[in-house]
C-alpha positions in Angstrom: -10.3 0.9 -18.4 -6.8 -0.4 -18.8 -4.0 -0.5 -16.3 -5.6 -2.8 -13.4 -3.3 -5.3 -13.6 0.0 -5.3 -11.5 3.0 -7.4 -11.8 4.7 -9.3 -14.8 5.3 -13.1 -13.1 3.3 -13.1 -10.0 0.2 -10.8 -10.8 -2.7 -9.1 -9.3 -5.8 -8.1 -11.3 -8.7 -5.8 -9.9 -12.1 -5.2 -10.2 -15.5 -3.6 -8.5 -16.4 -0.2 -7.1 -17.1 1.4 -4.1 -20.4 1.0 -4.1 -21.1 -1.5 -6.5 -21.3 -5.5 -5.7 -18.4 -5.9 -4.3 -14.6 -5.7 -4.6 -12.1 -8.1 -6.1 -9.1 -9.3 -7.2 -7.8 -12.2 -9.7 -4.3 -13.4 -8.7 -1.8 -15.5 -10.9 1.1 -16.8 -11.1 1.4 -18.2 -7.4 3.4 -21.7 -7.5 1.2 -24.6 -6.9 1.5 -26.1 -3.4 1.4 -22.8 -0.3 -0.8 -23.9 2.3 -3.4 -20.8 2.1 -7.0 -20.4 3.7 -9.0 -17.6 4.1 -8.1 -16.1 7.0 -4.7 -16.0 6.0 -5.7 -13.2 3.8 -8.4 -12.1 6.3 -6.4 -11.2 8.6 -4.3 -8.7 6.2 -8.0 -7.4 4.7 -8.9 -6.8 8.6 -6.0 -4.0 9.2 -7.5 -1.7 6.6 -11.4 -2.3 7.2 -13.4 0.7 7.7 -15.0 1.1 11.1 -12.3 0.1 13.5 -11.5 3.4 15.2 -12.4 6.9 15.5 -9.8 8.0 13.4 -11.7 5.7 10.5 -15.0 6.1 8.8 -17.8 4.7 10.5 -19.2 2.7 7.0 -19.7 -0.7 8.5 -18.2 -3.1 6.1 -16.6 -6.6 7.8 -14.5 -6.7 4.2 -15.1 -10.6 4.7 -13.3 -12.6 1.9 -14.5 -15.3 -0.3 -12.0 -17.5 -2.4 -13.6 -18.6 -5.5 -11.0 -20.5 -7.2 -7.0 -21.7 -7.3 -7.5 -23.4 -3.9 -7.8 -27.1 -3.4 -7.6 -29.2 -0.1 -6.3 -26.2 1.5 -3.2 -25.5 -1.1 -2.8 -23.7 -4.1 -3.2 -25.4 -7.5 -1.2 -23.1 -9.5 -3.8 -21.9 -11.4 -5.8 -18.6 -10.8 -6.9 -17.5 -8.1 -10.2 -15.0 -7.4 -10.8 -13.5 -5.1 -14.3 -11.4 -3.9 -15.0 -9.1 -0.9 -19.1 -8.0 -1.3 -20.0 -4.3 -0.1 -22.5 -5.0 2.6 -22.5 -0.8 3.9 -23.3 1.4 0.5 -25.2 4.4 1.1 -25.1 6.1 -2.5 -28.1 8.3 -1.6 -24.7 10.2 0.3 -23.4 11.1 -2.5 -26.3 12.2 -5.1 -25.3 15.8 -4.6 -21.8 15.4 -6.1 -22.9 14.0 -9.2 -23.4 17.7 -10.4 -20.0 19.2 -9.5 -16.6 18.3 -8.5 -15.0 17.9 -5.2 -12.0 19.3 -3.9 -8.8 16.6 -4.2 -10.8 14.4 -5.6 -10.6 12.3 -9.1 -14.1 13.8 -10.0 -12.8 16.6 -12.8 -10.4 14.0 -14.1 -12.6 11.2 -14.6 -15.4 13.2 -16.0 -12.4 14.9 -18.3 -10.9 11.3 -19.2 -14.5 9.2 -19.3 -17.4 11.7 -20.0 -18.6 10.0 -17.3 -17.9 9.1 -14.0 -19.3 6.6 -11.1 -20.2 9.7 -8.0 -21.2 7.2 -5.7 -18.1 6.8 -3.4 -15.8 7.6 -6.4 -16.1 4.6 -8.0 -13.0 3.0 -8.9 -10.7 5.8 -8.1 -12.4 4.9 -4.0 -10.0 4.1 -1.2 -11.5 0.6 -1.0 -10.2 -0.3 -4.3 -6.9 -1.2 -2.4 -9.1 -4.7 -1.1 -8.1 -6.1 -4.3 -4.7 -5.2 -3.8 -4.5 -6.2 -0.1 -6.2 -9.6 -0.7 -3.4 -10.2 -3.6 -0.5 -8.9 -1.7 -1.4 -11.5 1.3 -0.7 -13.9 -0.6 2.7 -12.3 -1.7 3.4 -11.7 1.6 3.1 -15.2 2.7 5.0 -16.8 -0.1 7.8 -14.5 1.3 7.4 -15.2 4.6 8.3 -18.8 3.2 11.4 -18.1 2.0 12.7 -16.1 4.9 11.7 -12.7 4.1 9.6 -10.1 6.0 8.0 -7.1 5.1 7.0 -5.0 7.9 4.8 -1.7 7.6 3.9 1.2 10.0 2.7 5.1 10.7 6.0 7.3 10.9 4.4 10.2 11.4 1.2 11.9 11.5 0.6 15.8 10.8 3.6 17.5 13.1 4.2 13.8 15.4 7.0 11.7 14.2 7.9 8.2 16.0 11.1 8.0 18.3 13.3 5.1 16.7 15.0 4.2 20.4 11.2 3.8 21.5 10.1 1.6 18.3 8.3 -1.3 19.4 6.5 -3.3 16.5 4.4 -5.3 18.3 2.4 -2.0 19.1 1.5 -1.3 15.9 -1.4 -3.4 15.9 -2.5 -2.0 19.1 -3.2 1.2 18.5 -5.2 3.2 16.0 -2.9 4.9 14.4 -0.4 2.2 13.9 2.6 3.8 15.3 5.2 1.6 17.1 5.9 4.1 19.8 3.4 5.0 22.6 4.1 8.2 23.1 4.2 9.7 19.6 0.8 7.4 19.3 -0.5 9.5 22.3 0.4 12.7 21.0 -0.7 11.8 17.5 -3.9 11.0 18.8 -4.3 14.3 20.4 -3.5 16.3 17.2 -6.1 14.0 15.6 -8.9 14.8 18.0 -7.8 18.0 17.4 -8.8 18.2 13.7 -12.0 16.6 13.5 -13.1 19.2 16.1 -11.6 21.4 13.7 -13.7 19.5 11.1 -10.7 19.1 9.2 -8.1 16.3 8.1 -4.7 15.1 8.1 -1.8 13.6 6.5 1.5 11.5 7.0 4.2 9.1 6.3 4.0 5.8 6.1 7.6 3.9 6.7 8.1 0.3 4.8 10.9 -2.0 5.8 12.1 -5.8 4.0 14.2 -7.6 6.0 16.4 -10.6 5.0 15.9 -9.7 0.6 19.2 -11.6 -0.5 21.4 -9.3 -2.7 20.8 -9.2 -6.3 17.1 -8.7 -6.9 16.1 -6.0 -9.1 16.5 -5.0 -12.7 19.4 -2.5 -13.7 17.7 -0.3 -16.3 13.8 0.0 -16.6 12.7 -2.1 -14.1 15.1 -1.2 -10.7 13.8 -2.5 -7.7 13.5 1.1 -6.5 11.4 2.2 -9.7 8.9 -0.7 -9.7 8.6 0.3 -5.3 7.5 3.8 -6.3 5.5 2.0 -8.8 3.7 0.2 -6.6 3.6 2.9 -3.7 2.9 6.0 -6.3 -0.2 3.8 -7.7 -2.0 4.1 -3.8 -4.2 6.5 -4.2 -3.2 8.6 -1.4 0.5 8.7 -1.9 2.1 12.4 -3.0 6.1 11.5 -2.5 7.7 7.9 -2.2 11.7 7.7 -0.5 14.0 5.1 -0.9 16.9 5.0 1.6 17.5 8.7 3.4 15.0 10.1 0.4 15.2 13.6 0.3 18.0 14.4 2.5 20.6 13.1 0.3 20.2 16.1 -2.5 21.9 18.5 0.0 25.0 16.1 1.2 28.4 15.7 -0.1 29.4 12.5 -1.8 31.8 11.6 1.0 29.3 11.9 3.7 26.2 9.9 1.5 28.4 6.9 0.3 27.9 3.7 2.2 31.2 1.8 2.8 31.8 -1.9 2.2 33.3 -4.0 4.8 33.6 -7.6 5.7 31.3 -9.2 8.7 31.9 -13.2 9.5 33.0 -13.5 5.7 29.7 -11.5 4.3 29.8 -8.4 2.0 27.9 -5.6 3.9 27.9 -1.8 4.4 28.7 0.2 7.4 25.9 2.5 6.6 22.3 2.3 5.0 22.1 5.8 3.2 21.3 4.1 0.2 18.0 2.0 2.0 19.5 -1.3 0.6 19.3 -0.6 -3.0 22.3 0.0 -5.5 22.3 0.6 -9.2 18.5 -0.7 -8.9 19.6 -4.0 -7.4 19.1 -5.4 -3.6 22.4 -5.2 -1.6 21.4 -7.4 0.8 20.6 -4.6 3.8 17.5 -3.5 4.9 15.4 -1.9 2.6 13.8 1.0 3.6 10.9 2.5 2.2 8.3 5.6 2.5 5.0 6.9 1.5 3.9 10.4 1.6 0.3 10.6 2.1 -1.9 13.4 1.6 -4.8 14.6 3.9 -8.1 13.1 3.5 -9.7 15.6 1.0 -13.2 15.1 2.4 -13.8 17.4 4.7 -16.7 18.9 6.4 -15.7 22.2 6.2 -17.3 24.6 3.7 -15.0 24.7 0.3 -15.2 26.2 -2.9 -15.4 24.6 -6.2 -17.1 24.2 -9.5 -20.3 22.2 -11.0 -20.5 20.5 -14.2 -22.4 23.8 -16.0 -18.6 26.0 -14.8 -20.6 28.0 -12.2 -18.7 28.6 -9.2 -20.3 27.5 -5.7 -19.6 26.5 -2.2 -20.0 22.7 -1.0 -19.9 20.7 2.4 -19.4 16.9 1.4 -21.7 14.4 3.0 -20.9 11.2 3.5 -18.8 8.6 6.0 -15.3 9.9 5.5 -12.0 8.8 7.4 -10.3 11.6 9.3 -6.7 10.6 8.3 -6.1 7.4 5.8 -2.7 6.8 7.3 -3.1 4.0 9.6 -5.4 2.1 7.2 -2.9 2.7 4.6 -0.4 1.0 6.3 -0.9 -2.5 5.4 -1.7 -1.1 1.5 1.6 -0.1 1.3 2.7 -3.3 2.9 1.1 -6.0 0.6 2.3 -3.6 -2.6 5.7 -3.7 -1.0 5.5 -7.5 -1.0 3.7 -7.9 -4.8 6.6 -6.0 -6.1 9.8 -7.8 -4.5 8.2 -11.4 -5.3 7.9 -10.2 -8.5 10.9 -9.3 -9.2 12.3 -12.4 -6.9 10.5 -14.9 -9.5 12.3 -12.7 -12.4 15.5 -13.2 -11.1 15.2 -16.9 -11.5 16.4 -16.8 -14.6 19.3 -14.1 -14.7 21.9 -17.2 -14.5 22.6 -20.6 -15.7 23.5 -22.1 -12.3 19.9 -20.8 -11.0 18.3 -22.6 -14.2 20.6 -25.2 -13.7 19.5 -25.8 -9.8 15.6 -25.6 -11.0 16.4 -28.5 -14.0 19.1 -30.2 -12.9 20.6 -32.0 -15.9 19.9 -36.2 -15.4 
């Protein structure tokens, strides 16, 4: 299987299954010298661990982290670093059944289609716990960042019909509720709705909303590799994610040019805009605004309602999936979308290193 390796400079690659020994990730290309433990990366692997809330499935899996290499006396060496989370929870006796058809939403058809084969227990690699691999990586992205002034900052926008109030937003309650939202009331109501459904027996989607504070101006490649293509990249790649927005998205198709444009102005001697329509990307290249960002994420498609669908032999039937299976993968989406967020600007970051002599020259200053 090709295509499980992110990045070009600073790069991720995964491995494991759902059910298999565990779940992993090989990272390279982090400079030698970042103070990192652990729980530095624990603490990212903890906000998408099943089990946590109702709105969650109940497989009980502490996702605990084990650094295998690249680390020495507490910093990085510069070389490789792995990476290894061990499933503890599997119950593949859960999904037996679906080995002789496919589900509903899920990658079954196309794996068997691609493959001639396919791993039924827990989907295998296309599984939602695939993204511990890219969690683990993107902590430590998201730390060399945080080093050099930059923050990445991830939460739930909406959920099903419930979308946040910005004069509300309050960040530090996104860790303090289960559905990650940063305003208690939408949280409330969301909540509700989600009760709602899974006495419905059903699921739900939403939007994830992704902002980067403090980028400087200038990173990003103009033609194939734009900041805001490698960002849907990244997002698009999430299992989950249907759409992807940069900036106002969607609701800049139907404006007029004059109303969309973001003017430039002076501010204490620094180029800036006076509006963000653009979400802090121009021509594919930071401006040096906020960058906004935003995931569209589809309902959960296993539910516990009765659906219809075909078996391996092309005989229609009717199903109801077993199994431990999250309600809504929003909130435990959140800090997916996050840690690719932070993968893809340090990429591009350590690629702009060399887009001009006086950067070269300020790495190897001439004796």
């Amino acid at each position: 299987m090709s295509g499980s390796i992110f990045g070009k400079h600073f790069t991720i690659q995964t491995f494991g299954e759902s059910h298999g020994e565990g779940i992993g990730v090989v990272v390279d290309g982090a400079p030698a010298g970042l103070p990192l433990s652990s729980e530095d990366i624990q603490v990212y692997l903890n906000r998408r661990k099943p089990g946590n809330s109702k709105y969650a499935t109940k497989r009980a899996e502490s996702d605990t982290v084990e650094i295998l290499s690249g680390i020495f006396e507490g910093k990085t060496t510069g070389t490789p670093i792995a990476l290894l989370v061990r499933n503890t929870s599997q119950r593949s006796g859960d999904y037996s059944e679906i080995a002789s058809y496919y589900r509903p939403g899920h990658a079954d058809y196309t794996f068997d289609t691609k493959y001639g084969f396919r791993d039924y227990r827990g989907g295998g690699r296309s599984s939602g716990r695939e993204t511990i691999g890219r969690v683990a990586g993107g902590a430590i992205a998201a730390k060399i960042l945080k080093e050099l002034g930059i923050h990445v900052l991830a939460y739930t926008r909406s959920i099903g019909p419930v979308t946040i109030d910005y004069n509300h937003f309050d960040a530090s309650f996104i860790s303090a509720n289960p559905t990650a939202m940063p305003d208690e009331t939408a949280a409330e109501k969301a909540g509700d709705f989600l009760d709602k459904c899974i006495k419905d027996t059903d699921s739900a989607g939403g939007v994830i909303e992704c902002v980067i504070d403090h980028l400087p101006a200038g990173i990003g490649e103009p033609v194939f590799d734009k900041l805001d293509a490698r960002l849907a990249h990244a997002i698009m790649s999430i299992g989950a994610v249907k759409a992807f927005e940069i900036g106002d998205g969607t609701e800049v198709s139907s404006r007029l040019g004059s109303a969309n444009n973001d003017s430039f102005t002076l501010k204490d001697g620094t180029v800036t805009k006076k509006t963000n329509h653009a979400g802090g990307i121009l021509g594919g290249i930071s401006d040096g605004d906020q960058i906004i960002l935003r995931a569209h994420i589809k309902p959960t498609p296993s539910i516990y309602k009765t659906q219809e669908t075909i078996n391996r032999k092309g005989e229609e039937i009717s199903v109801n999936i077993k199994g431990r299976h999250d309600p809504i993968i929003v909130p435990r989406a959140v800090v997916v979308v996050e840690t690719m967020t932070a993968l893809t600007v340090l990429d591009l970051m350590l690629e702009n290193m060399h887009s001009r002599m006086d950067y070269l020259k300020k790495i190897y200053p001439s004796s």
